[in-house]
C-alpha positions in Angstrom: -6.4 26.1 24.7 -6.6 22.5 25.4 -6.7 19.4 22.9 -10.3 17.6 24.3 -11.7 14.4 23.8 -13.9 16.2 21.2 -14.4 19.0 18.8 -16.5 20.2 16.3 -16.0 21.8 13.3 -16.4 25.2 14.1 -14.4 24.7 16.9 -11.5 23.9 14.9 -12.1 26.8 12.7 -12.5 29.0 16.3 -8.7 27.5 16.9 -7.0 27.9 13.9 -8.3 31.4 12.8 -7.7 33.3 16.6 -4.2 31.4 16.2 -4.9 30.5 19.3 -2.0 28.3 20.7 -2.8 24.7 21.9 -1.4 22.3 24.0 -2.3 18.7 25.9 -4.5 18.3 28.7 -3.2 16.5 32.0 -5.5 13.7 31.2 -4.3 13.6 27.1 -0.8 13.3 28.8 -1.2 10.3 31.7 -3.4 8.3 28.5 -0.4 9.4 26.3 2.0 8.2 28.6 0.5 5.3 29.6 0.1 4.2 25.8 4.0 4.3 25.5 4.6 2.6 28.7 2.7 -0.2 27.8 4.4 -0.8 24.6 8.0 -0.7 25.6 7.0 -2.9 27.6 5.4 -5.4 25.1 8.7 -5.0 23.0 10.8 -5.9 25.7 8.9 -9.1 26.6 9.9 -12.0 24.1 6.6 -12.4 22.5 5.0 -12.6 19.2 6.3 -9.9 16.4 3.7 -7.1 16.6 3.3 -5.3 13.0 4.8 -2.0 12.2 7.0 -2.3 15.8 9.4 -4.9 15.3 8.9 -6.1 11.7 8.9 -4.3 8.0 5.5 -2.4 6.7 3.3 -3.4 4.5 4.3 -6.5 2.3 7.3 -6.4 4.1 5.4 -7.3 7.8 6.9 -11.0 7.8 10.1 -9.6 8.0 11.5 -9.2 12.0 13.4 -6.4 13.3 16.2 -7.0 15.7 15.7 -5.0 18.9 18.8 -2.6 18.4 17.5 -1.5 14.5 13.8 -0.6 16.0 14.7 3.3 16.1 16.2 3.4 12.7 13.4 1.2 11.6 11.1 4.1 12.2 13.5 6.7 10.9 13.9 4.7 7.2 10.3 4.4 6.8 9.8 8.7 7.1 12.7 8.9 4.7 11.4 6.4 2.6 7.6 7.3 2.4 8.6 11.0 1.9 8.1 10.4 -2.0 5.5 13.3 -2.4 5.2 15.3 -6.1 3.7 18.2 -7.7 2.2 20.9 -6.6 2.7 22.1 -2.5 0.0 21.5 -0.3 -1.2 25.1 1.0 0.6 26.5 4.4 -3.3 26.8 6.0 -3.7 23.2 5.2 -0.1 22.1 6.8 -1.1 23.6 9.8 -4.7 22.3 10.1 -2.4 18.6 9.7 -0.2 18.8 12.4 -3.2 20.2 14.1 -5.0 16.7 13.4 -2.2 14.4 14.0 -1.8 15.7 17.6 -5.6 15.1 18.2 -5.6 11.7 17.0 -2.2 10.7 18.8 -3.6 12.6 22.0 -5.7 9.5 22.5 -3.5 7.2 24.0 -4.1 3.9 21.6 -0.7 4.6 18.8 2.1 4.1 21.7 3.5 7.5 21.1 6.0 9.0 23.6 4.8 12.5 24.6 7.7 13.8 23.6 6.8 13.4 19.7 2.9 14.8 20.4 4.6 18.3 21.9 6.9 18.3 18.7 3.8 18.2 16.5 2.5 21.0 18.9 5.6 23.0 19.3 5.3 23.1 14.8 1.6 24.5 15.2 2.5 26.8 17.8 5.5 28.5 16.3 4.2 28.2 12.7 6.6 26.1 11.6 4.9 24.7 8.4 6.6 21.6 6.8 7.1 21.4 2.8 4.5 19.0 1.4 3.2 17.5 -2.1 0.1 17.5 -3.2 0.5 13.9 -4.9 1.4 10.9 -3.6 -1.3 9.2 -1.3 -3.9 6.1 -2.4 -5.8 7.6 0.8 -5.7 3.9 2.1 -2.8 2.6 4.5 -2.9 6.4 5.7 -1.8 9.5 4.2 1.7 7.9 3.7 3.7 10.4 1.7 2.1 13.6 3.1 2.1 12.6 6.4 6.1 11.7 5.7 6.5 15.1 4.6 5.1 16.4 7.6 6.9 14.2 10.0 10.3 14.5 8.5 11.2 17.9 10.0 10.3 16.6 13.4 13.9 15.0 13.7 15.7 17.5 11.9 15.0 16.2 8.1 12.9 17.4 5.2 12.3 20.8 4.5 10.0 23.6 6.4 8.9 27.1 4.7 11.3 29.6 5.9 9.2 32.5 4.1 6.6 32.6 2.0 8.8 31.5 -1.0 12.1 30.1 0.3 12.0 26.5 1.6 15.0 25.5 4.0 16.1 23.1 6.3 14.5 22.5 9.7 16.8 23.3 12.8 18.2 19.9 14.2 16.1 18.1 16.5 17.0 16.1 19.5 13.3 14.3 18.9 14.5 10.0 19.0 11.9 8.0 17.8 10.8 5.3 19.6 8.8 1.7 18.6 6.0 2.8 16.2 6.9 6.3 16.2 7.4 7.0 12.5 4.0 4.3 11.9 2.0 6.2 13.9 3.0 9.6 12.2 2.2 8.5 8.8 -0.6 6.0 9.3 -3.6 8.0 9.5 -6.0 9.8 7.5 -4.6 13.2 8.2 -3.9 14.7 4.6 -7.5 14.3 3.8 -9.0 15.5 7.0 -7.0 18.8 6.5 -7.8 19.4 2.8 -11.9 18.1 3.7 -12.2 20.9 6.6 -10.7 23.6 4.3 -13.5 23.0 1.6 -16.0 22.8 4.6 -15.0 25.7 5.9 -15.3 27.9 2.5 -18.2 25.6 1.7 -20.3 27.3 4.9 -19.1 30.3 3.6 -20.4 29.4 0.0 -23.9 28.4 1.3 -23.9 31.4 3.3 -23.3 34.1 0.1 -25.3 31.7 -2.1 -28.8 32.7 -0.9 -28.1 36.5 -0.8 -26.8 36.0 -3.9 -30.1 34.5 -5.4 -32.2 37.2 -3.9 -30.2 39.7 -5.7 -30.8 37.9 -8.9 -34.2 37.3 -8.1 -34.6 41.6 -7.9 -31.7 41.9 -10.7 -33.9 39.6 -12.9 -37.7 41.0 -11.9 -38.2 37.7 -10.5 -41.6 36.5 -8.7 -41.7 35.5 -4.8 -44.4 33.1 -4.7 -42.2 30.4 -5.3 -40.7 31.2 -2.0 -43.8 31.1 0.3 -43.1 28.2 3.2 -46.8 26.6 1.8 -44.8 24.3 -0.9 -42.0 23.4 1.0 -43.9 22.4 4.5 -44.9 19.2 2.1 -41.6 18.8 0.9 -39.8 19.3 4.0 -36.3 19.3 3.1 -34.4 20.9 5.9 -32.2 22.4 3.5 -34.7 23.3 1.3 -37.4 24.8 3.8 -34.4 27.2 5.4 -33.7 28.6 2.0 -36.9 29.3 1.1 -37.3 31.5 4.2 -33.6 32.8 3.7 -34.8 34.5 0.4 -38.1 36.3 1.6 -36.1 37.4 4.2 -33.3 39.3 1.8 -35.8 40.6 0.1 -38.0 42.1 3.0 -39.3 45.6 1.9 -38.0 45.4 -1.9 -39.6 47.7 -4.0 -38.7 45.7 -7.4 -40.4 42.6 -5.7 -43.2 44.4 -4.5 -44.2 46.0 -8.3 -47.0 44.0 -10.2 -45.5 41.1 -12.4 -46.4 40.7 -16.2 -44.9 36.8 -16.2 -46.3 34.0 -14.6 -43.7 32.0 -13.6 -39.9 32.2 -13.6 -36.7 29.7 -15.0 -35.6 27.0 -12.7 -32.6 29.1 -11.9 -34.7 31.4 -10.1 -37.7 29.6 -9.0 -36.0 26.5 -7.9 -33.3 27.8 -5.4 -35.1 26.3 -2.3 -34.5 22.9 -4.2 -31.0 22.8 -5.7 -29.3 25.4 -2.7 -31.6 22.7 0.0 -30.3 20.1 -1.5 -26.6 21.1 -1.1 -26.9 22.1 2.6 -28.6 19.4 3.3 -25.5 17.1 1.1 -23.0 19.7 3.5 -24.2 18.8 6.9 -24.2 15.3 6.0 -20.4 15.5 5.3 -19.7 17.5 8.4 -20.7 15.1 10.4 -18.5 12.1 8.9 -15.5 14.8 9.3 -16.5 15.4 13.0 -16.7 11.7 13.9 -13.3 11.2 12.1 -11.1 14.2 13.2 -12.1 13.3 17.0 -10.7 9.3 15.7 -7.8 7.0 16.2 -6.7 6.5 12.4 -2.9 4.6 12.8 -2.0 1.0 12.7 -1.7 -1.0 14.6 -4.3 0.5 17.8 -2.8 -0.2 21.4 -5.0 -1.0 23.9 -3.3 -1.3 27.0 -6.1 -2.1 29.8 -7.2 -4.9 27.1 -3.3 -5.9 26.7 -4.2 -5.7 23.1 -2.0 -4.6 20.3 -4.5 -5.3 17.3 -3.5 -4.5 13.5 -6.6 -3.2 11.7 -7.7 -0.5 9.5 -8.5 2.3 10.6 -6.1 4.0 8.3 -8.9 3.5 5.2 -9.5 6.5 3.6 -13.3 5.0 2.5 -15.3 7.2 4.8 -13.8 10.4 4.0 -13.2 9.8 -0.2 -17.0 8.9 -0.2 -18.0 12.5 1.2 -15.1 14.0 -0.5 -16.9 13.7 -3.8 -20.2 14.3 -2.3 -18.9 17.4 -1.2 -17.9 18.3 -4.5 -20.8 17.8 -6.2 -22.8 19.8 -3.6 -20.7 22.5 -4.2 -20.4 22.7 -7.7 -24.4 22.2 -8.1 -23.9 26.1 -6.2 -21.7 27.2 -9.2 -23.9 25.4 -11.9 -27.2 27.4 -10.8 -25.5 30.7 -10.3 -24.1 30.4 -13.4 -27.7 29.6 -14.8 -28.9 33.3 -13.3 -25.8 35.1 -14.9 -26.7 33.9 -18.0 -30.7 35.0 -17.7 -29.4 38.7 -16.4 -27.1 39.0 -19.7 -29.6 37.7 -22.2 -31.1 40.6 -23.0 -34.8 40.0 -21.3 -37.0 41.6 -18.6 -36.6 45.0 -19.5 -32.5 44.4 -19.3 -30.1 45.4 -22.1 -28.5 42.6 -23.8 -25.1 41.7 -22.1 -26.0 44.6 -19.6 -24.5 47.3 -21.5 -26.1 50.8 -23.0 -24.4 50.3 -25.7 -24.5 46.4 -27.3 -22.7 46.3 -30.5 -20.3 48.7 -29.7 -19.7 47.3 -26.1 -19.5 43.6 -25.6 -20.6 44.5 -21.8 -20.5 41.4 -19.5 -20.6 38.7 -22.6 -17.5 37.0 -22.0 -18.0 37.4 -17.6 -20.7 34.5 -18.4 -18.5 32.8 -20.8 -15.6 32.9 -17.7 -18.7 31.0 -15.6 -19.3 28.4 -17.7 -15.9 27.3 -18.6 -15.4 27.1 -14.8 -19.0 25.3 -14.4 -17.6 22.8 -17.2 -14.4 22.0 -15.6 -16.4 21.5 -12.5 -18.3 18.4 -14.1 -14.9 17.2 -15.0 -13.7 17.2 -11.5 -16.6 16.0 -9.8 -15.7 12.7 -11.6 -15.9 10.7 -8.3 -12.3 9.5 -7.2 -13.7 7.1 -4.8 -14.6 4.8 -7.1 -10.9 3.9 -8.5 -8.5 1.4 -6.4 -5.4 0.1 -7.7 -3.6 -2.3 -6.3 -0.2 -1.4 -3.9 2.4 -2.8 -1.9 2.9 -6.2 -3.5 -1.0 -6.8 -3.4 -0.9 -6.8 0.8 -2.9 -3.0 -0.2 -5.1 -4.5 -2.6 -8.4 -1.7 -1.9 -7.5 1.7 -2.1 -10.1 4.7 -1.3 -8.2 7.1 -3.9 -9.7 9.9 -1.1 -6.5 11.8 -1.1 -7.2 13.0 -5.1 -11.1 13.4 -3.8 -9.4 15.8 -1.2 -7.6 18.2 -3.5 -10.0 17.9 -6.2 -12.6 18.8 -4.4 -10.3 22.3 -3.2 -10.1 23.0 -6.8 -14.2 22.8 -7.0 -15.0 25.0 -4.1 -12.2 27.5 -5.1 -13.8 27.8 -9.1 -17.3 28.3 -6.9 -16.0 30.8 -5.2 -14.6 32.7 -8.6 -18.4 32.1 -10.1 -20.0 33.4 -7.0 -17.9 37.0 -7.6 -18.7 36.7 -11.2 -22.6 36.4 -10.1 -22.3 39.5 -7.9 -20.5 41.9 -10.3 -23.4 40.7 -12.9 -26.2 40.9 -10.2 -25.1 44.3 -9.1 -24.4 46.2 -12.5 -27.9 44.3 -13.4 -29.8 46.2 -10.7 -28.6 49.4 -11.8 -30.7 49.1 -14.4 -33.8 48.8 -12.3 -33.4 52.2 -10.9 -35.3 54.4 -9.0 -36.8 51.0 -7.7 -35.0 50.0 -5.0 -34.3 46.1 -3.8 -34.5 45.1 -0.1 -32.1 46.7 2.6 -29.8 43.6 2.5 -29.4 43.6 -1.3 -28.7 47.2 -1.1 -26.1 46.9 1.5 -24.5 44.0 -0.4 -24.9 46.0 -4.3 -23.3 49.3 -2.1 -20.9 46.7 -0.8 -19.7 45.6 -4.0 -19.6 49.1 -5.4 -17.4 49.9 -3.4 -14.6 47.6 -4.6 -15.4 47.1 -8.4 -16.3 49.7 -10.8 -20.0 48.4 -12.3 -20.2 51.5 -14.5 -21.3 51.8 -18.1 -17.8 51.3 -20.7 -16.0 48.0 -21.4 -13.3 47.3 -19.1 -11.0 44.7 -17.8 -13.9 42.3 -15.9 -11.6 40.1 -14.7 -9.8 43.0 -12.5 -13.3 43.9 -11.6 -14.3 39.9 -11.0 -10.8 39.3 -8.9 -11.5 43.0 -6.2 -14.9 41.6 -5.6 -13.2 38.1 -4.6 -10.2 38.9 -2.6 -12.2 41.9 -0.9 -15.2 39.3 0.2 -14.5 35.4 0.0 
């Protein structure tokens, strides 16, 4: 397919999971093209120094470049700004970057030659996948040492995964960067773009399993439905909220347990307020989609080149703001998922509604699923740790010339960590849920919830007898999420 002026999120997801292979249209080229054109030509004329072309980067951009040094000007700063550490950024995520950096060069305003847009594509193509560090970006004059990592093996440098263990050295390149090149490759807000649309994507998965999930508590746990009927949420009409509501009658169409005569009133917040606390995260999640979408389909290098306006303007647009700020909204959102579930596994072990304590036949001698709820909360607590918002630190850079930073690339890969620990919780919540419904029998839940519990049984034993619950915990998560 064809890079477009625009695309959504679930287009990019259509893209990178069919592996489909992607190249420039015609009119990506000519604006391409035209870009590049124009600033050679702006070099050439005697004029003004123009930032990031023919002077030094950041406190450095009083400094002029003499016109024979502009190539290796470009080629010092990737070397230089490849200063990455820790732990390496996922393959999936590598890709989804050069992905990004082709869209947002493929606008014709960063004086690119074409040459070094096709390079970035030829990578995604052929699944060439750069070596890159987790640490190292203030998310603020772009994605600096990331982006360098990424850029590097472009001319022949840095280092690419030859396997899934084995880093080696790219093949040489006969790539020449050009004015701005190596600027326009690490300016931008790529690094967190990638990492963001990697928690979106398994946050739609999330809030997807998260109401299914409920309504197999809800049975699991003997739970009441009136708190679903679409009577108190039409005058509280949380989009969010209203579609969950009607997600959880739905699962639970025909159920037998739901259907039996109730002896309690009312149930916990865990269970009765799902609508709310799920709403409320859908609701947070489609708010950050659409700050993603706006940016993905954005020009985010310094300086912007404007041709028809004869305009080569240093700005911003690098600024991470927009993106840290949903970064740790998202994170919240999602973790608020992991809190509540956790919430239900602990009312299914407790011991109450007709359920033995820890769900086991045999408490005292069987510790049953006692320490699977411990597992939840620990990863619920470190949750509230990491939803410490990131967006709120700056520290000063660059000789003080970067004196506000957005800190978004830490929201990025913080906020991976949240979604992933959700996704172990939500396994945790199904083994519990389904070994918890076993206990309800010869009542049977709804046709969803017994094609999810047969589902599960399928993968992970639920039978009576202690046993390793992790192994049981990790089949359910690698065979669904």
């Amino acid at each position: 397919m064809e890079l477009s002026e625009h695309h959504s999120l679930e287009d990019l997801r259509s893209i990178v999971e069919s592996r489909e292979k992607v190249s420039l249209s015609s009119t990506a080229e000519a604006k391409i093209e035209k870009c590049h054109s124009y600033l050679l030509q702006k070099v050439a004329q005697d004029g003004p120094p123009i930032y990031g072309v023919n002077t030094g980067f950041g406190s450095l951009c009083n400094t002029e470049i003499e016109a024979k040094d502009l190539s290796q000007l470009q080629i010092n700063l990737l070397r230089s700004h490849a200063c990455g550490a820790g732990a390496y950024v996922p393959k999936e995520i590598v890709k989804l970057m050069l992905l990004l950096k082709a869209q947002s060069l493929s606008y014709g305003h960063s004086g690119v030659q074409l040459a070094t847009v096709e390079k970035l594509l030829e990578f995604y193509n052929n699944d060439t996948t750069p070596v890159i560090y987790e640490l190292g970006s203030l998310g603020a004059s772009g994605d600096l040492a990331p982006l360098s990592h990424l850029a590097l093996p472009l001319i022949g440098e840095g280092e690419i995964w030859s396997n899934a263990n084995t880093k080696s050295k790219p093949r040489p390149s006969n790539l020449q960067l050009g004015p701005k090149e190596g600027l326009a490759l690490i300016n931008g807000t790529q690094f967190m773009q990638a990492y963001g649309l990697q928690c979106l994507f398994k946050a739609e998965d999330i809030l997807a399993r998260a109401d299914l999930n409920a309504a197999m508590c809800i049975d699991a746990y003997d739970g009441r439905k009136e708190a679903f009927f679409a009577f108190s949420h039409q005058i509280r009409p949380h989009k969010g909220q209203l579609d969950t509501a009607k997600n959880i009658l739905e699962h639970l169409e025909g159920s037998e347990i739901l259907a039996q005569d109730k002896v309690h009133v009312q149930d916990p917040y865990s269970i009765r307020c799902v609508p709310q606390v799920h709403g409320a995260s859908k609701d947070a999640v489609a708010h950050v989609k659409a700050v993603f979408e706006t940016e993905i389909n954005s020009v985010t290098d310094n300086p912007n080149v404007f041709p028809d306006e004869d305009l080569v303007l240093s700005a911003g647009n690098f600024h991470g703001q927009p993106l840290a700020l949903q970064l740790d909204y998202l994170a919240i959102a999602i973790a608020e998922i992991g809190s509540i579930a956790e919430r239900r596994i602990y009312r299914l072990v407790e011991g109450k509604r007709g359920l033995p304590e820890f769900l086991t036949s045999n408490p005292g001698l069987e510790s049953g699923l006692m320490i699977a709820q411990y597992l939840a909360a620990s990863i619920v607590s470190q949750n509230k740790q990491l939803c410490t918002p990131s967006s709120v630190d700056t520290i000063e850079s660059s000789n003080g010339q970067e004196d506000h930073v957005s800190m978004g690339a830490n929201a990025a890969t913080k906020c991976l960590r949240v979604v992933e620990n959700v996704e172990r919780i939500q396994a945790i919540e199904q083994l519990t849920a389904a070994k918890a419904l076993e206990y309800r029998r010869p009542l049977k839940s709804s046709i969803k919830v017994e094609a999810l519990l047969a589902k599960i049984k399928s993968v992970a034993d639920i039978s009576d007898g202690d046993k390793v619950w992790a192994n049981e915990v990790e089949k359910i998560r690698l065979s669904f999420f």
